[in-house]
VOKOL-290094 format. One record per residue: y, x, z of N, C-alpha, C, O in turn. Coordinates in steps of 0.02 Angstrom, whole numbers, plus 32768, in hexadecimal, padded with zeros to 4 digits. Atoms other than C-alpha are relative to their C-alpha. Layout:
<atoms>
YXZYXZYXZYXZ...
</atoms>
This chain:
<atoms>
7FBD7FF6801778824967A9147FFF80147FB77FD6803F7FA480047FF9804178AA4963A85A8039803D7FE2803180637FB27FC97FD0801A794349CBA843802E8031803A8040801C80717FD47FE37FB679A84A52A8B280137FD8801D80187F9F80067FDB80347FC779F14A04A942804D80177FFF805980427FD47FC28001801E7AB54A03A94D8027804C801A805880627FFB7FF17FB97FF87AD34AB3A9A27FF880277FCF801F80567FCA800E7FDE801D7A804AF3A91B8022800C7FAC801B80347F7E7FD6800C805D7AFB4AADA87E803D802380298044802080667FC47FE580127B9F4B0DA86480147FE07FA77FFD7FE87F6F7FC87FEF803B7C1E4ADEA7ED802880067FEE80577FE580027FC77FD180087C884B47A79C80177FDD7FC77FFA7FB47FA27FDC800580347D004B39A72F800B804D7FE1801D8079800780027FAF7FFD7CFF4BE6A6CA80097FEF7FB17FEA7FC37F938015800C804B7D394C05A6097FC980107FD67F9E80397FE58046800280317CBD4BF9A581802080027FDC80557FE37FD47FF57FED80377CB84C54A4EF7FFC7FE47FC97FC47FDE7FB07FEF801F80467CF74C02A4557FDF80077FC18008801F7F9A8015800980357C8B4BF6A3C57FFF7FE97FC77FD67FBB7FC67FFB803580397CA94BB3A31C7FCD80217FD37FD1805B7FBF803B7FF980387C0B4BB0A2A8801A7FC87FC0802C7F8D7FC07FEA803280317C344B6EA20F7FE580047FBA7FE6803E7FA8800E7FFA804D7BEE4B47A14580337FF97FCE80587FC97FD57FD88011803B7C504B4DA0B27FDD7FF97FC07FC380217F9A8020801A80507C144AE4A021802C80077FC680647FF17FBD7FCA7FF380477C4D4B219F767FCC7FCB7FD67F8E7FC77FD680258041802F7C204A8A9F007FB57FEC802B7F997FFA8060803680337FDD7B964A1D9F137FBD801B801B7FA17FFC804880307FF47FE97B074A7F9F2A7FF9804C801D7FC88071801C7FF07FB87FE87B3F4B1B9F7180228009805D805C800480717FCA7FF17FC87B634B3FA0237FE48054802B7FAD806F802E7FE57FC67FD77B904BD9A08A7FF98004804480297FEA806180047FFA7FBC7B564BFCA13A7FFC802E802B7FDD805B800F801D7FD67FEA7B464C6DA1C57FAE801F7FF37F9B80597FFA80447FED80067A954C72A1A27FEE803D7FB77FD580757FB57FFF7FC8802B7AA94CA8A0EC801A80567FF5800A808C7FDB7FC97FB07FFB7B304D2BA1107FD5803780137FCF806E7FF680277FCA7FC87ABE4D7FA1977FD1800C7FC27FCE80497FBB80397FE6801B7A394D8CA11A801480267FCF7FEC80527FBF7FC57FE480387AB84DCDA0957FEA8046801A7FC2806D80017FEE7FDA7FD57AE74E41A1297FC08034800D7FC1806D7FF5803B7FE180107A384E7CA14E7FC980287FCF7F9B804F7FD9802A7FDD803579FE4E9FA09C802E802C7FEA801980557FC27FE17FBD80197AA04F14A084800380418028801480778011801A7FBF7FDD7A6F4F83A1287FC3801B7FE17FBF80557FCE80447FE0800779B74F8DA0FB7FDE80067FB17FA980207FA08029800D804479994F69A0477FCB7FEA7FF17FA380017FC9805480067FE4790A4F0FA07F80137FA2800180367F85802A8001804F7FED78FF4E4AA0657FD37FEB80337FE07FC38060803280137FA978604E44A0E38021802D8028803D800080487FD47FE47FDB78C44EC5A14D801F7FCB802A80127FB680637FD280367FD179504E43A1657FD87FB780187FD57F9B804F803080207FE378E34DCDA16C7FDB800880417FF27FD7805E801A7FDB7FC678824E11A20C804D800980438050800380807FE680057FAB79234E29A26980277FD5800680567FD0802D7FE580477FEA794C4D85A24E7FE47FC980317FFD7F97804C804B802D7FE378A74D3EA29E7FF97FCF7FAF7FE77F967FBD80128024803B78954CF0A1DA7FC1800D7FEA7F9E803F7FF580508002802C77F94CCAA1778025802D7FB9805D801F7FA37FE87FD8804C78144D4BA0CE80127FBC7FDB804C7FB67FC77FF98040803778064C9CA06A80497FED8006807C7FF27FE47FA980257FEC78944C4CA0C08045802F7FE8807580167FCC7FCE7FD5800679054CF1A0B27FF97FFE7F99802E7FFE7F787FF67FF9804D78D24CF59FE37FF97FB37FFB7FDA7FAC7FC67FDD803C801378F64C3E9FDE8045800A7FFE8063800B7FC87FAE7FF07FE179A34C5EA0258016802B7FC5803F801A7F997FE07FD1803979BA4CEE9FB57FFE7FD47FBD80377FCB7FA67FF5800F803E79904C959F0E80317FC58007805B7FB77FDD7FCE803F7FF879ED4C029F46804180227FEC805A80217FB47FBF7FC180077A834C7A9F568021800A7FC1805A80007FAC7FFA7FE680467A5C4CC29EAD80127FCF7FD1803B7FDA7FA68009804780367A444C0B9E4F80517FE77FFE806F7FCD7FCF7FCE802A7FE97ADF4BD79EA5803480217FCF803B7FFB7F9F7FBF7FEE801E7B7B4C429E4F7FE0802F7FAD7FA780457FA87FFC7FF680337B844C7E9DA57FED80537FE87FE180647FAE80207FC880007B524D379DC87FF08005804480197FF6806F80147FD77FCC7AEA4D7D9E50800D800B803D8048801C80457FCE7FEF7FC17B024D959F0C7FCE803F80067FEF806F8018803F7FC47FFD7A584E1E9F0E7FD2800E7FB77FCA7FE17F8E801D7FF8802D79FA4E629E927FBC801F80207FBA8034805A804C7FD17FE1793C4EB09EAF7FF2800E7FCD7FFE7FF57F9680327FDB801B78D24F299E7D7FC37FF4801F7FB67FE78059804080087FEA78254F1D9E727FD18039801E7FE58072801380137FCE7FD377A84F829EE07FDE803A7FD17FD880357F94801D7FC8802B7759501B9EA1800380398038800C802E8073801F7FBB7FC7773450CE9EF9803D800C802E8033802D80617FCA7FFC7FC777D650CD9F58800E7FC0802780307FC0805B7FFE80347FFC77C450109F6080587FD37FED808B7FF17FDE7FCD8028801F78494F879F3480357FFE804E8032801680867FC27FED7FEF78EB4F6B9F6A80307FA97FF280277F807FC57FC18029802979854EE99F66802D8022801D8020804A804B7FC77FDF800E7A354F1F9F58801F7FB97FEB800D7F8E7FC37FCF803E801A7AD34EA49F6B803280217FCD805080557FD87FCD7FEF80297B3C4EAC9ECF80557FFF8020805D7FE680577FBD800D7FF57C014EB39EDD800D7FB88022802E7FA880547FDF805080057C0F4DF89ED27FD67FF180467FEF7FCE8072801580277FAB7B924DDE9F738015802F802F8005802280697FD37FCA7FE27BF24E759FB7804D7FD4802880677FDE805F7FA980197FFF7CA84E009FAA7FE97FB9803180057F9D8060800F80407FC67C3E4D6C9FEC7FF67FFB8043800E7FD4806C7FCD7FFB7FC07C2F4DB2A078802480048027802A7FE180597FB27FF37FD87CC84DFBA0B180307FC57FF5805F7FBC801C7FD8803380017D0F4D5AA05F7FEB7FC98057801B7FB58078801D801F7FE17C984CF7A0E8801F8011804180397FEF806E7FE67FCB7FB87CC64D78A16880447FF68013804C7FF780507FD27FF980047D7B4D69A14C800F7FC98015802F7FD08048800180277FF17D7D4CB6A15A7FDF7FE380417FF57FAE8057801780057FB77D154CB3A2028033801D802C80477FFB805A7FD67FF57FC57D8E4D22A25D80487FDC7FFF806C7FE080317FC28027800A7E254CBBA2247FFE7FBF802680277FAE8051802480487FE87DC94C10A24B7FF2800E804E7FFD7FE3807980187FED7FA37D8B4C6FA303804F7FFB801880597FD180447FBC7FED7FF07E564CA2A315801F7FB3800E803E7FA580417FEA803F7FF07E7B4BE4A2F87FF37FE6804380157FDD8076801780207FD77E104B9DA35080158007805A801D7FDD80877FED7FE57FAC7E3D4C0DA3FA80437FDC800C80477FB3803A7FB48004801C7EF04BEFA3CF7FFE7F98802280207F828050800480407FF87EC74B2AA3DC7FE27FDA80337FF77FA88051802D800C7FB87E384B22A45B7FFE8015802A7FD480048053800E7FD27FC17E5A4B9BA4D3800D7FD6802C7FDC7FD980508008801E7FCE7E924B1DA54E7FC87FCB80147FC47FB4804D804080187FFB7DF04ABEA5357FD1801580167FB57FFC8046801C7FDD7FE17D864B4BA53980078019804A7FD780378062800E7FDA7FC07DBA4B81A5EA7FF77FC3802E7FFB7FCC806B8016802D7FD97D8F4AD7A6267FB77FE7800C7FA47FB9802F8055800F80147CCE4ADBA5F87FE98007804A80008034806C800D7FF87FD07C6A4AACA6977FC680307FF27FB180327FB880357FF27FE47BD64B1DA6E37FEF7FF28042800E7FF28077801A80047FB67B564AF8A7577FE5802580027FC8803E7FD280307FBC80007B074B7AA79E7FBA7FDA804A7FB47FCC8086804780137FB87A624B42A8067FD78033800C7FAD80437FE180317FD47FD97A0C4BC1A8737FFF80347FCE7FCA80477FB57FDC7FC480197A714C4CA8167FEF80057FAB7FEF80367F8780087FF880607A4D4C1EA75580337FC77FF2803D7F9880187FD48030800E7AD04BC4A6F07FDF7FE07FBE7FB47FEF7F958019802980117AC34B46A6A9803D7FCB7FD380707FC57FF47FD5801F7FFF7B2B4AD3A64380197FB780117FF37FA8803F800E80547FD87B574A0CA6737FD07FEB7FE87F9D7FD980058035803580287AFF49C3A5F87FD8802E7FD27FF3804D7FA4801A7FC280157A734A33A5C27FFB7FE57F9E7FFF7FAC7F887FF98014803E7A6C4A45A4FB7FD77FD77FCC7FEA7FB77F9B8030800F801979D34A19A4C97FEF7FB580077FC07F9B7FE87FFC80457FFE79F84961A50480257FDC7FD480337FA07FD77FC2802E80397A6A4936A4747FC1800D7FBE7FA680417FAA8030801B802D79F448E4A3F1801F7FEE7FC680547FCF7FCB7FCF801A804D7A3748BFA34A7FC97FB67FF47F8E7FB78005802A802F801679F04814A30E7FCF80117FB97FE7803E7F9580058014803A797E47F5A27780217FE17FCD80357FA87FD77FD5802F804379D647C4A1C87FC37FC57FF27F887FC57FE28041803B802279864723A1A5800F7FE67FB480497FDC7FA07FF480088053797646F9A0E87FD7802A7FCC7FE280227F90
</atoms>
């Protein structure tokens, strides 16, 4: 036998929680993501770029890619650092990566508010299967393949 047998599928119909993940590209080589924010977010609790890094599951590199990207991108600053020494180093978000976030932030709960507002009767139609008491969704996620760009 390859898969539960049919006593063992249930499916429900049950709502699912609404998510909107979203980027905002400012000009051409600049974009804005959950990913950056959080790391924003992370280096203004701890002052620590490997810090946030770490409770991102990130490689340090990747997180000070992200950051200088950040930096390159607008016309002043989203962090500044200090270098290490007997208390060791430090970054600190300026004002301006201070506004980017709450701008980011501000615009997520507006965009979440829509979205409910628009999808809620969608969302409470999402199937689950639950087989031998774990759920499960129809079509599991990891089966949606994006093609190769050819060219």
């Amino acid at each position: 036998m390859y898969g539960p047998s049919q006593r063992d599928i249930i499916l429900t119909m049950r709502p699912s929680p609404l998510t909107v993940r979203f980027r905002v590209d400012i000009g051409p080589k600049c974009s804005i993501g959950v990913g950056k924010i959080e790391l924003l977010e992370g280096i203004a609790r701890g002052g620590s770029l490997s810090q946030a890094a770490r409770d991102m599951r990130m490689s340090y590199r990747r997180a000070w890619l992200l950051l200088a990207d950040l930096n390159s991108s607008f016309e002043e600053p989203v962090a500044v650092t200090s270098t290490g020494g007997r208390g060791g180093g430090g970054v600190v978000l300026t004002s301006f990566g201070k506004r980017l976030v709450a701008g980011y932030r501000g615009l997520e709960s507006d965009v979440q508010s829509l979205a409910a507002a628009h999808m809620a009767d969608l969302s409470r139609r999402t199937k689950t299967i639950r087989v031998a008491g774990e759920a499960k969704h129809a079509v599991p996620v990891n089966s949606i393949r994006r093609k190769p760009r050819s060219g």
